[in-house]
C-alpha positions in Angstrom: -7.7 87.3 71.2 -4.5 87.1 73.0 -1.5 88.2 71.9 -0.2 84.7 72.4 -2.9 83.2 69.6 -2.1 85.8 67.3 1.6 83.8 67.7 -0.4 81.1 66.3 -1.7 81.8 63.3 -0.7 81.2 59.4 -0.1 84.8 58.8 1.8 86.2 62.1 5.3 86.2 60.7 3.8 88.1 57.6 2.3 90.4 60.3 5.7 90.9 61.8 7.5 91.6 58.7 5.2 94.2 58.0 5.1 95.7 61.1 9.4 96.0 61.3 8.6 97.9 57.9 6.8 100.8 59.7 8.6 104.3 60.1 7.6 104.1 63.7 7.7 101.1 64.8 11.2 101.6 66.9 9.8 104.6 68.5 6.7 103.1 69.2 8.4 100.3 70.7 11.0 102.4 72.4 8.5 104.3 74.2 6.3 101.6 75.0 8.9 99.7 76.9 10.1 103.0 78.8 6.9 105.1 79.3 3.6 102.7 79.3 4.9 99.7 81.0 6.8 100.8 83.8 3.4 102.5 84.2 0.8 100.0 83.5 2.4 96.7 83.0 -1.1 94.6 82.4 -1.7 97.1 79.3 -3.5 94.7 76.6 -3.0 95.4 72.7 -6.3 97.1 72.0 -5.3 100.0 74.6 -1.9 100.3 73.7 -3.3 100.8 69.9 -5.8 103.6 71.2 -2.9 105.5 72.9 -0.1 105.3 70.3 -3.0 105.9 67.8 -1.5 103.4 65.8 -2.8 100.0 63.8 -3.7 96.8 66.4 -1.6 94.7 64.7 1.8 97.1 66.1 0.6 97.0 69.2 0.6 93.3 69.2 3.6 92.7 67.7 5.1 95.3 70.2 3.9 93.7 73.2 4.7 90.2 72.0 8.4 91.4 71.4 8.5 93.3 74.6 7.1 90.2 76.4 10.0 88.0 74.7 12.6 90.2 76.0 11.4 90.3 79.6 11.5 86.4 79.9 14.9 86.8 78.0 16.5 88.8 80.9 17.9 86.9 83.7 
């Protein structure tokens, strides 16, 4: 599934809430937008949750977010 159907489904803002709750969410976050993109951009959720060792449903929200703030910038 893509990270743009997770978007679509009944529980996705539940996911997100719970995911923003997470001790490392920021760092995650942080160092996915600095680190892992810049050096594979195409990364898809399932890798980025191997790497981080972290749960599938951060990694989605993560690259969602990230995603949102790329088409955000001018």
């Amino acid at each position: 599934m893509s990270v743009e159907e997770y978007t679509k489904q009944t529980l996705w803002p539940i996911l997100i809430e719970t995911v923003h709750a997470m001790i490392m969410y920021p760092n995650h976050k942080a160092y996915t937008r600095d680190v892992i993109l810049p050096e594979k951009p195409e990364i898809t959720a399932a890798e980025l949750a191997v790497r981080l060792k972290m749960p599938l449903g951060e990694a989605v929200v993560i690259l969602y977010e990230l995603g949102e703030e790329r088409k955000m910038k001018p």
